[in-house]
C-alpha positions as CSV (number, residue, x, y, z in Angstrom):
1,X,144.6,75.2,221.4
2,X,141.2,74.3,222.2
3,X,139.3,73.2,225.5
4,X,140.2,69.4,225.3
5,X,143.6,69.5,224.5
6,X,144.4,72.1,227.3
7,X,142.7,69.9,229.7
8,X,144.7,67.1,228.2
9,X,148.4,69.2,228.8
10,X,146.9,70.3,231.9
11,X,146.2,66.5,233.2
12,X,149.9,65.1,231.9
13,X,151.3,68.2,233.6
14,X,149.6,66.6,236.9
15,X,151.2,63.6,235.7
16,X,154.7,64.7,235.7
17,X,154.7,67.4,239.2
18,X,153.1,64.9,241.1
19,X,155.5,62.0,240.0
20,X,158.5,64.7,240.6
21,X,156.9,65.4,243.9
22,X,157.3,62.0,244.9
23,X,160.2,60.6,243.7
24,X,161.9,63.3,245.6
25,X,160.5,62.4,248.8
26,X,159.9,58.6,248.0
27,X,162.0,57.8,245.7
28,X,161.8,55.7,242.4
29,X,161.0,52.3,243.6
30,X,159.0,53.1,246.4
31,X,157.1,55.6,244.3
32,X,153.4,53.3,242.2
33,X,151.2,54.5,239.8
34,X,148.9,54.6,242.1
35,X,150.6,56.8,244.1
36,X,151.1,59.4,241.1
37,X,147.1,59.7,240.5
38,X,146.3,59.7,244.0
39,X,148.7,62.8,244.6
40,X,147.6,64.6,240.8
41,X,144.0,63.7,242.4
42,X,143.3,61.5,238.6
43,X,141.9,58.0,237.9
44,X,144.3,55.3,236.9
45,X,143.0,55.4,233.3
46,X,144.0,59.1,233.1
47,X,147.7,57.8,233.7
48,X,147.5,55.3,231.2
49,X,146.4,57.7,228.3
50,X,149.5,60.3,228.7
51,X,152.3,57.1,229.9
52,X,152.8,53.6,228.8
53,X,154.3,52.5,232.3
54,X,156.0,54.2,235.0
55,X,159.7,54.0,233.1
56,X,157.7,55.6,229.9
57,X,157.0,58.2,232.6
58,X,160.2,58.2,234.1
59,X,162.0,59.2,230.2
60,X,159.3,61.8,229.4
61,X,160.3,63.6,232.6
62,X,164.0,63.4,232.1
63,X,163.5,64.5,228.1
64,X,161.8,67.7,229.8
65,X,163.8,68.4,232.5
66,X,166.6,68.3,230.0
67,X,165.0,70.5,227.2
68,X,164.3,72.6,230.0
69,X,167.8,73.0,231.3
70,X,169.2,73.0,227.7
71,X,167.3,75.9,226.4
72,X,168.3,78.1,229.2
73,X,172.1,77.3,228.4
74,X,171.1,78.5,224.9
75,X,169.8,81.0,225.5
76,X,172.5,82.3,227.6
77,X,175.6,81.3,225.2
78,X,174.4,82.8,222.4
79,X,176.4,85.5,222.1
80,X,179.6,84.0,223.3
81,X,181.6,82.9,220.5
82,X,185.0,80.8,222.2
83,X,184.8,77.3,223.6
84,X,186.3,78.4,227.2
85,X,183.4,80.8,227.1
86,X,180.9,78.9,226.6
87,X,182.2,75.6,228.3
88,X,182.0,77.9,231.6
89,X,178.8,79.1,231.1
90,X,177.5,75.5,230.4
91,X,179.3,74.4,234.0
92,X,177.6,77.5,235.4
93,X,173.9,77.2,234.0
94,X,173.8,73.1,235.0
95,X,175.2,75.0,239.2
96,X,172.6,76.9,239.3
97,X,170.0,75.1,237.9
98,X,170.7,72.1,240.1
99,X,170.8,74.0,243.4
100,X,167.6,75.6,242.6
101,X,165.5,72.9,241.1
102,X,166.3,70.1,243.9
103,X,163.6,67.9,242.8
104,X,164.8,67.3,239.3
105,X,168.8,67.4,240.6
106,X,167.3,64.1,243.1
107,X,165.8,62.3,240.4
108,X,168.6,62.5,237.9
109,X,170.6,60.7,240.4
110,X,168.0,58.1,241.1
111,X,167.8,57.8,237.1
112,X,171.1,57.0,236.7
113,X,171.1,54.4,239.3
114,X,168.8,52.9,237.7
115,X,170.1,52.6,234.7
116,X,173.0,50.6,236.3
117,X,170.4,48.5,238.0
118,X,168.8,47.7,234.3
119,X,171.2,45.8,233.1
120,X,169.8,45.2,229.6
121,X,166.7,45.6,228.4
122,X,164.2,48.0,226.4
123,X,163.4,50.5,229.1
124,X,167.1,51.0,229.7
125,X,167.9,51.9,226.3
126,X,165.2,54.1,226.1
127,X,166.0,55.9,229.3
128,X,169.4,56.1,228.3
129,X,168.9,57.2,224.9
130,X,167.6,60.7,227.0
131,X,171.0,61.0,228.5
132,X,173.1,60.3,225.0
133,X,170.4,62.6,223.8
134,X,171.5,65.7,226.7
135,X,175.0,65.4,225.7
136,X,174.7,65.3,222.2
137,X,173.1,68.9,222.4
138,X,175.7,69.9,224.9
139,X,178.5,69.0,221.9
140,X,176.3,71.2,219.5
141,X,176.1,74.1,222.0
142,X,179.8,73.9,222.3
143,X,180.7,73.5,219.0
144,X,181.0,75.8,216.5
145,X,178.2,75.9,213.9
146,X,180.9,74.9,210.8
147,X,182.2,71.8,213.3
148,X,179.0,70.2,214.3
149,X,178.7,67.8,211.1
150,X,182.5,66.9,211.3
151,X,182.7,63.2,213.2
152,X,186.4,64.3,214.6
153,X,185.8,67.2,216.2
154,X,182.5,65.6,218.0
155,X,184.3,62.7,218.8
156,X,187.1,65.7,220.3
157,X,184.2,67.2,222.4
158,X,182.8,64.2,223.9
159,X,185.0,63.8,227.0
160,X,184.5,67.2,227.5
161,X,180.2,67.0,227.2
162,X,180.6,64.6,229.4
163,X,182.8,66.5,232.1
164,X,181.1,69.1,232.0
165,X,177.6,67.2,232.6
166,X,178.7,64.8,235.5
167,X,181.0,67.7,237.4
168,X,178.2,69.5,238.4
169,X,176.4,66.4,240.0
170,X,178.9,64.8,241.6
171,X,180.7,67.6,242.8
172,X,177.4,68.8,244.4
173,X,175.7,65.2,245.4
174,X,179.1,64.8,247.8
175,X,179.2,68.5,248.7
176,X,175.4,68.5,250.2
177,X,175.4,65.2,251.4
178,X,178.6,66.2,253.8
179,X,177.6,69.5,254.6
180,X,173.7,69.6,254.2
181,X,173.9,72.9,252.4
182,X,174.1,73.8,248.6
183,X,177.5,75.5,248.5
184,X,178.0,78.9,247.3
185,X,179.3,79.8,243.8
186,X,183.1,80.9,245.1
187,X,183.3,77.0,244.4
188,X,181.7,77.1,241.2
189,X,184.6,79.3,240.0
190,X,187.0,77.5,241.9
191,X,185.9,74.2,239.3
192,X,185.5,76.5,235.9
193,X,189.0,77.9,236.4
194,X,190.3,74.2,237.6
195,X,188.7,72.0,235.2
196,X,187.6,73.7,231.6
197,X,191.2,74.6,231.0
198,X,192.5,71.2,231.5
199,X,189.8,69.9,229.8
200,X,190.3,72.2,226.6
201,X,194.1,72.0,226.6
202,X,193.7,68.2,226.4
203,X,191.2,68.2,223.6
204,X,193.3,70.7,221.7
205,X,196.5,68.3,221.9
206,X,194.6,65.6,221.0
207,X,194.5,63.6,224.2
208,X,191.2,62.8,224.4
209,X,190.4,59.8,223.2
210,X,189.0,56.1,223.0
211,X,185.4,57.2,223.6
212,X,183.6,55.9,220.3
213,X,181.2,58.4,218.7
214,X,178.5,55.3,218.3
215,X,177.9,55.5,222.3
216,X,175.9,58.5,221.9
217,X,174.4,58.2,218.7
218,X,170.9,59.6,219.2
């Protein structure tokens, strides 16, 4: 890597820490462009080379939050070959990554507000694709390698993708905002033994259903 295209990683890495900064403490709406540069100390122009807008922003940081987050969880399953296995260890990766990186746990909550807020439009599906995206890697991490290009056993894993991504949030959005405090991982295990075999024993008789495979086609 040469000298300009470090500087260049090293400006949209400004880019993206500042913005994170902010829309923890600001939050999405409140948060301008102009606010970004000022806080990664860059001119407006600099923005506008790395980011089409703030919402092309806004994607960008979600995409590497989540490629962040999902190559830990691969790393760490690899070696665990059943689905109760590695369903837990995907519930216990997302814990601890979301009590430890607060800023990026904030801002996925703010993201999906305002994807509910964007009612139609080209910036929603564009943000949202990021989110079909996440789960459609959390469906390949949990699946076998032999089951991935089979449409019934993804359309069998969907619910539980999904479970296993929104759990974590919500349990610990309501958890922090009543007691102020990121709670400890008794309660983690307390939700792995609760939920991932209820979630499995319905996928296995074939419960699950009525989620088309189309609303997460990347």
């Amino acid at each position: 890597m040469n000298r300009i295209e470090r500087r260049r990683r090293e400006t949209r890495r400004k880019i993206l820490d500042a913005a994170l900064d902010l829309f923890s403490l600001k939050g999405l709406s409140q948060t301008t462009i102009a606010d970004i540069t000022e806080r990664a100390d860059i001119g407006k122009g600099s923005f506008y080379e790395h980011f089409e807008a703030k919402d092309d922003l806004i994607r960008h940081l979600l995409r590497d939050g989540y490629d962040d987050l999902l190559g830990i969880i691969e790393s760490k399953i690899s070696t665990l070959e059943d689905l109760q296995s590695r369903a837990a260890e995907v519930l216990r990766v997302q814990w601890v990554h979301s009590t430890r990186d607060r800023r990026f746990f904030r801002f996925i909550h703010q993201v999906r507000g305002l994807l509910k807020l964007k009612v139609v439009g080209e910036e929603r599906d564009l943000i949202g694709l990021e989110f079909r995206r996440f789960v459609n890697r959390l469906i390949d991490i949990l699946l076998a390698p032999a089951d991935r290009d089979r449409p019934e056993k993804r359309q069998e894993m969907v619910v539980v993708a999904c479970a296993l991504a929104g759990t974590v949030s919500g349990y610990l959005s309501y958890r922090m905002v009543l007691e102020g405090d990121v709670p400890g991982e008794e309660e983690l295990r307390i939700l792995q033994d609760v939920l991932i075999p209820g979630l499995l024993k319905g996928k296995l008789k074939g419960k699950i259903v009525g989620v088309r495979e189309k609303r997460i086609a990347s």
